[in-house]
N, C-alpha and C positions, 0 to 999 in steps of 0.2 A: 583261412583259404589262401593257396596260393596261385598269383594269374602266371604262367609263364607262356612267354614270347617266341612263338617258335618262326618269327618272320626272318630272321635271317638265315636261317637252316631251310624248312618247308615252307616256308614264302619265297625264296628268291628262287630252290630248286627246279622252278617249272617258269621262270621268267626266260624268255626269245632270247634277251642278251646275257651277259656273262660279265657280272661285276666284277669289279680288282678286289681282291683283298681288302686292300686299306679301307675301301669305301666301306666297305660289308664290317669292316672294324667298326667302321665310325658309326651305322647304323647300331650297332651293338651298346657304344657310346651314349649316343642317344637316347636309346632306349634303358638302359641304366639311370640312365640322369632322369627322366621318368617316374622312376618310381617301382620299376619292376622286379619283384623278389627274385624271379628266376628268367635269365635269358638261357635257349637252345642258338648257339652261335654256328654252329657248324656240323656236316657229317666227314668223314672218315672214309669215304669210298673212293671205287675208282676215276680220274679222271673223263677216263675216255667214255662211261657209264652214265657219268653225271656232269659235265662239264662246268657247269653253276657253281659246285662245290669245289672246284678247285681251289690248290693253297690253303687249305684248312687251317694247315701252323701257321700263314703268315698272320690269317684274321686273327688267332688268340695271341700272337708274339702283341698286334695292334689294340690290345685293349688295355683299357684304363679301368682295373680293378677297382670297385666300388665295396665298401663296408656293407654285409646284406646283402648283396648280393650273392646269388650262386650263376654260375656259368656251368652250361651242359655243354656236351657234346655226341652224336650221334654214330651209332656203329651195327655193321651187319654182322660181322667175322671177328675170327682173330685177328686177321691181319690188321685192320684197322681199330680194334683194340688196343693192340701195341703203340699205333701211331699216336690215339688219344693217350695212353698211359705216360708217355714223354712230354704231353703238356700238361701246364696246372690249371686245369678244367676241374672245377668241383665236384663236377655229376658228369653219370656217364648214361645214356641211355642207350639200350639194345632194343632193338627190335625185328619183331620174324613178324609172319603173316598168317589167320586163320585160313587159310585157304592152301591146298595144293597149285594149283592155277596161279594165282600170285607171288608164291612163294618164289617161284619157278623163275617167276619172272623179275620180280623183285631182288631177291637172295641168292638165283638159281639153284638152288637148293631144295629140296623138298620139306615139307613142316616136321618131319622127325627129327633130320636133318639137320635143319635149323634150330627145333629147341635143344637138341642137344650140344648144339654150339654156345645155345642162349647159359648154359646150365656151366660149360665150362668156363667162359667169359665170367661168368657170376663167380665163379669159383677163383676167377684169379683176380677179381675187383680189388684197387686198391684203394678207392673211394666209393662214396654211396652212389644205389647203381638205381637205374628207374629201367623196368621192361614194358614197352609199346607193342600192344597186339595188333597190329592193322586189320586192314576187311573187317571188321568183329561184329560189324553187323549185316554188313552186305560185301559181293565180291564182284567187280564186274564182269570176272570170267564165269561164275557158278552162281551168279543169283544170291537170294537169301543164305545167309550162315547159322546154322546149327546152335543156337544157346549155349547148348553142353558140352559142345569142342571148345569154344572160347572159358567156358569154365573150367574145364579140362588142364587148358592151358595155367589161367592163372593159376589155380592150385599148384603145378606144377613149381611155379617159379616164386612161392610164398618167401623164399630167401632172399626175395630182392626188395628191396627200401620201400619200392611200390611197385603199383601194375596198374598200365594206363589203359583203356578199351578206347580204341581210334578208327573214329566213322569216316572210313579212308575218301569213301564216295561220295559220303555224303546222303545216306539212305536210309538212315532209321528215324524212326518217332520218338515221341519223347516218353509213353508206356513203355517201348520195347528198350529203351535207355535207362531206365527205373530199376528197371526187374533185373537188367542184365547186371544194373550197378551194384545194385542191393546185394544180390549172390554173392559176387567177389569181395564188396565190405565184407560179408558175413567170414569171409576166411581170414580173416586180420586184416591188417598192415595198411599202408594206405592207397587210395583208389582215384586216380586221376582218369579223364576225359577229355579224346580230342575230336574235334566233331567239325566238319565242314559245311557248305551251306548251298551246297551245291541246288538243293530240293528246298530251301529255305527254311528249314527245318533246326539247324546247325544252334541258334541263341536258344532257342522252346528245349531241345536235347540238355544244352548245358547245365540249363537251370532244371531240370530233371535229376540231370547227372548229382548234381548240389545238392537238393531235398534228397536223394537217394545212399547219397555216403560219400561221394567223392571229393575232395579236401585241396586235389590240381586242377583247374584247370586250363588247358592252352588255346591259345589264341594269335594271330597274327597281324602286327601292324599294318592298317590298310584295307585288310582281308584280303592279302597277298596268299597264294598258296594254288597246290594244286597236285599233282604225283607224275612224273615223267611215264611211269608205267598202269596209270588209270587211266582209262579213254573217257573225256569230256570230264574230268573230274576237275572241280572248279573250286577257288580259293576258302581259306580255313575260315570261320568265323573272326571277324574285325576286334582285336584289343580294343582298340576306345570304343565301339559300341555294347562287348560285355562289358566293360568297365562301367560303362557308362547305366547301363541295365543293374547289376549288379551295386553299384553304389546307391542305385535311384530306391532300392529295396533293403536300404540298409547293410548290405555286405561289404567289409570295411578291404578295399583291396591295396591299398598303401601306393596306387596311382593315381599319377599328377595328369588329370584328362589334359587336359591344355597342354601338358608340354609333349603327352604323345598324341596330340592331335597336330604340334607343329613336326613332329617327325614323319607325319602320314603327310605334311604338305610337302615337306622337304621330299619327303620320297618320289610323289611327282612329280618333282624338277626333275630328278636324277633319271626316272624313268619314262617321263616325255608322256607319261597317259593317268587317266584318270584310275582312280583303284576302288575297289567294289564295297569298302567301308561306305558308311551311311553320316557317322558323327563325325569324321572331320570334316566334313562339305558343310552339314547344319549346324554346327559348332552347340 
């Protein structure tokens, strides 16, 4: 099972202030030193879109490659394809949105649109690629999402390394995260999980998602997280809390709790508040 980090990318993108590079390096750093097989370091988008993401190159020029490690990086387009292709990011992940309504707003692009960008992008991967469906269970513009659209999708994109189902809101259960996983294990390849906790639902999902086929799943130091384009949508499920769940049950995730519970303290220094994680407070 692999835990990957997506606090430096989908955690910080929905933080008030706007960290340096370097820092968001070093968070990256730390997190490495940790324990964690996969860090999501950065997206590929526009500044003026996303301001949080800015400097994408300098944060990967600031890392300290770790052995097992892999580093991702995140992209909507071409465009910002090409920017990750220039870096040595090991993974690349793309993602569209099940919804028209988000799409729109997220991509601005429509979901055809979009997977057909997802499909060229795949097409020109020069490393292994991971595709993130958002909304895929709920959308805050259209309510509940369709099963079969999100099926739909993944089938579509079976060329890719894997295909992640991402509870952007934070609005499914953990039957309707079972079923929906099971499906897409059933098409190959491998099946990751990212799940928010907005409804507090996000840990019950994960472990769903696990017993169900999924072999990723992500999580954010702190339980940092949120979507600039989701209204009230609130941080990803806490790395050291699944970690901490996940190891209690025997699942072996090759994280050092202690040393990213001192990253979740560090992180409060840096961000002056308290963060919606549970286990670096009760240690």
């Amino acid at each position: 099972m692999i835990l990957c980090d997506v606090g430096p990318r989908d955690g910080l993108q929905n933080e008030p202030d706007v960290l340096a590079p370097t820092v968001r390096a070093e968070l990256v750093n730390r997190l490495a030193a940790a324990g964690l097989q996969r860090i999501e370091v950065a997206s590929f988008v526009r500044d003026d879109r996303v301001p949080q993401m800015a400097g994408a190159e300098e944060v990967v020029a600031g890392i300290e490659p770790r052995e097992g490690v892999e580093y991702s990086g995140l992209v909507l387009n071409e465009q910002g394809h090409e920017r990750l292709k220039a870096t040595a990011l090991g993974r690349l992940n793309v993602t569209l949105a099940a919804t028209e309504s988000f799409s729109q707003r997220n991509a601005n692009a429509s979901v055809a649109e979009s997977a057909a960008r997802v499909e060229r992008i795949l097409a020109a991967a020069d490393r292994p690629a991971s595709v993130t469906i958002s909304v895929a269970f709920g959308c805050p513009f259209e309510g509940p999402v369709e099963p079969g659209a999100v099926l739909a999708l993944a089938e579509r994109f079976r060329s890719a390394d894997e295909v992640v189902l991402a509870d952007t809101i934070g609005v499914a259960t953990p039957r309707q995260v079972g079923v929906l996983t099971k499906q897409v294990a059933a098409l190959g390849g491998t099946v990751g999980g990212h799940f928010h906790n907005t409804r507090n639902t996000g840990y019950a999902n994960a472990v769903a998602a696990l017993e169900a086929g999924a072999t990723v799943l992500d999580a954010s130091v702190g339980g940092l997280g949120g979507c600039p384009f989701a209204p009230k949508a609130t941080g990803n499920i806490a790395t050291e809390d699944l970690g901490y769940l996940l190891e209690g049950d025997g699942v072996k995730t090759g994280v050092d709790l202690d040393a990213l519970v001192a990253v979740s303290t560090w992180l409060v220094q840096i961000l002056g508040r308290e963060l919606p994680g549970q286990v670096y407070r009760a240690g």
